[in-house]
N, C-alpha and C positions, 0 to 999 in steps of 0.2 A: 413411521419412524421419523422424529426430528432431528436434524442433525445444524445446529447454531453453531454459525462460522462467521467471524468479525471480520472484517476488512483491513483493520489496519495494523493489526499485528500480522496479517499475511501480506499486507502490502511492502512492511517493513522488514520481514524476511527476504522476499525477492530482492528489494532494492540492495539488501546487506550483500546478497549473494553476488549480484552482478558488478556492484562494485569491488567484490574478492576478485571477480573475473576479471575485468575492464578498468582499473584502477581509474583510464584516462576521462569515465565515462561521468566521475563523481559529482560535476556540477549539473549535468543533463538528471540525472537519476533524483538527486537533493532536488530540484525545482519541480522535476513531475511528482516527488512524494507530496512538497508541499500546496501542490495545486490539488494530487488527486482528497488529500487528507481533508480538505477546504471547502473542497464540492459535499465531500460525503460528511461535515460539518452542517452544512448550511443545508443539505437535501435531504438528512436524517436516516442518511440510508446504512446507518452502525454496524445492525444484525440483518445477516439473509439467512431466514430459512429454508431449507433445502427437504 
């Protein structure tokens, strides 16, 4: 059973989420999205198969 799970539509969920929670947290959260999105850009790491 494959089960194809993309990173950055589930990155972009949590980040959405946390910032509902933590309004104060929005600049931390925006900087780690755009670093983790960067790495997993330039490392190819898109799709994990699980």
């Amino acid at each position: 059973m494959n089960i194809n799970l993309a990173l950055t539509p589930l990155i972009s969920l949590i980040a959405g989420i946390l910032i509902l929670i933590m309004p104060r947290l929005l600049n931390y959260i925006v900087a780690l999205y755009l670093i983790v999105i960067g790495l997993i850009g330039l490392f190819g790491g898109g799709n994990i198969r699980l």
